[in-house]
C-alpha positions as CSV (number, residue, x, y, z in Angstrom):
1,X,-41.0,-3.5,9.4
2,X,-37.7,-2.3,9.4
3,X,-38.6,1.6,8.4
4,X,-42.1,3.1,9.1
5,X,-43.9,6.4,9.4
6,X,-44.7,7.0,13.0
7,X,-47.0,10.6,14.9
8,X,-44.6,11.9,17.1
9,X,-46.0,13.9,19.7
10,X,-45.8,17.0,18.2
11,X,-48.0,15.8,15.6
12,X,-45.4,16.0,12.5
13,X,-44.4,12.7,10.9
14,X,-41.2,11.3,12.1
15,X,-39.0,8.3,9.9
16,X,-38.1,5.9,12.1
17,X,-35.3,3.1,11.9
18,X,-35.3,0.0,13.9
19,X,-37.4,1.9,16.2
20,X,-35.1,4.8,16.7
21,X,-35.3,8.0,15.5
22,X,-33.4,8.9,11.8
23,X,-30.9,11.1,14.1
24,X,-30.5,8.8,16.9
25,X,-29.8,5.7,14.6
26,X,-27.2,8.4,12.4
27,X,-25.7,9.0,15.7
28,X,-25.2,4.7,16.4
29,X,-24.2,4.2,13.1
30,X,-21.0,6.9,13.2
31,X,-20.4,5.9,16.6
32,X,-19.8,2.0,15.2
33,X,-17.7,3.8,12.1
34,X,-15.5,5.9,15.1
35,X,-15.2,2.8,17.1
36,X,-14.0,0.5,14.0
37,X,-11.7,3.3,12.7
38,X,-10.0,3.5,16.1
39,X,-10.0,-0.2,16.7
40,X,-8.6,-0.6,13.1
41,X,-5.5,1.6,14.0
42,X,-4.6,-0.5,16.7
43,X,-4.9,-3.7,14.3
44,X,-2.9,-1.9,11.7
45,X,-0.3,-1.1,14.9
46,X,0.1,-4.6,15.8
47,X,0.5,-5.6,11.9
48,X,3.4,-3.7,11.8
49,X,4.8,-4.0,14.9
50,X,4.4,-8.1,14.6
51,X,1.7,-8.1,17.6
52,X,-1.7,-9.3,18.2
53,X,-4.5,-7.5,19.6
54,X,-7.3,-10.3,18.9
55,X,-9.9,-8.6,20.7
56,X,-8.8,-5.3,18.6
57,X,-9.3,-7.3,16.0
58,X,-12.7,-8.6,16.4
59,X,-13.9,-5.3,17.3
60,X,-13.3,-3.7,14.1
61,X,-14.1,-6.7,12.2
62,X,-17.5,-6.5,14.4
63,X,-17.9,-2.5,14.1
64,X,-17.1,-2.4,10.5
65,X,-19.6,-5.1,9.5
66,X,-22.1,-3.5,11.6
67,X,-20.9,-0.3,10.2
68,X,-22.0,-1.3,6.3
69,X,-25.2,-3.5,7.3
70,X,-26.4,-0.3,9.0
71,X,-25.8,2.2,6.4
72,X,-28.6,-0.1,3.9
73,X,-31.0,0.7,6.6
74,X,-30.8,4.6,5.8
75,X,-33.8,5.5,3.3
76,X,-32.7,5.8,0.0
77,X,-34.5,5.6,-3.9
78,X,-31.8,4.8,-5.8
79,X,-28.4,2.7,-5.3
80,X,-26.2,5.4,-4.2
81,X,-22.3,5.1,-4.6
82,X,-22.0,5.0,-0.3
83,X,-24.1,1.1,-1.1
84,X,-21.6,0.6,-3.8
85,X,-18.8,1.1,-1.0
86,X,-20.5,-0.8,1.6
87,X,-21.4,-3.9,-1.0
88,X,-17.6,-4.2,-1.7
89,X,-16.7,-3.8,2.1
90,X,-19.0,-6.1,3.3
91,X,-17.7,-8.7,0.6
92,X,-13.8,-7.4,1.5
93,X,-14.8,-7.9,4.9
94,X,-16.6,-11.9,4.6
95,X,-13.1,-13.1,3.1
96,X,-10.8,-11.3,5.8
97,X,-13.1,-12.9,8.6
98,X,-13.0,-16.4,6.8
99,X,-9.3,-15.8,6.2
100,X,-8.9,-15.0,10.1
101,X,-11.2,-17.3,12.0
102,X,-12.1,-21.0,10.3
103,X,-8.6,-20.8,8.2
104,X,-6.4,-19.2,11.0
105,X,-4.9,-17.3,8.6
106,X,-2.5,-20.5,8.0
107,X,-0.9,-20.3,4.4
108,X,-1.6,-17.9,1.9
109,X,-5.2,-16.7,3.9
110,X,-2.4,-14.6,6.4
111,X,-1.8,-12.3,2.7
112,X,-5.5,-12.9,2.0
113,X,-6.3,-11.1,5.5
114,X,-3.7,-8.6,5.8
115,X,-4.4,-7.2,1.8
């Protein structure tokens, strides 16, 4: 079970997410949103400047896929607009990786991946 009720030991109820507190699993998933943001300025650097920074580039690819996945795991009760943004991300995201790796942005996937 992804989400369950657990007895901390102060006796009050606390929500747990992949075993981790709610707070401790907030603080992972804006670390992976930092960590992508940053890494995604130095990808947007070397698109501009005409350079590649591959690992840059799987890093935010990485963090900003790990960034959306983890945002479904917070406990909602209706589709909020943040899902809305991540659902579009996440599809955004599945084309610039195809685009990237098994095309090698040969042809029109390099305007595919840099849009």
């Amino acid at each position: 079970m992804i989400s369950a009720m657990t007895l901390s030991s102060a006796t009050t109820l606390a929500t747990t997410i992949l075993g981790m507190t709610e707070s401790t699993f907030t603080a992972l998933h804006v670390l992976l949103s930092v960590i992508g943001i940053a890494s995604g300025l130095l990808v947007v650097y070397g698109l501009l400047s005409g350079k590649r920074f591959d690992g840059a580039t799987a890093i935010f690819l990485l963090t900003t896929v790990l960034t959306s996945v983890t945002g479904f795991l917070f406990p909602f009760v209706r589709l909020p607009p943040s899902h809305v943004v991540g659902i579009i991300s996440l599809i955004a995201l599945a084309i610039a990786i195809v685009a990237r790796y098994p095309l090698h942005m040969a042809g029109p996937c390099r305007r595919i991946y840099v849009v």
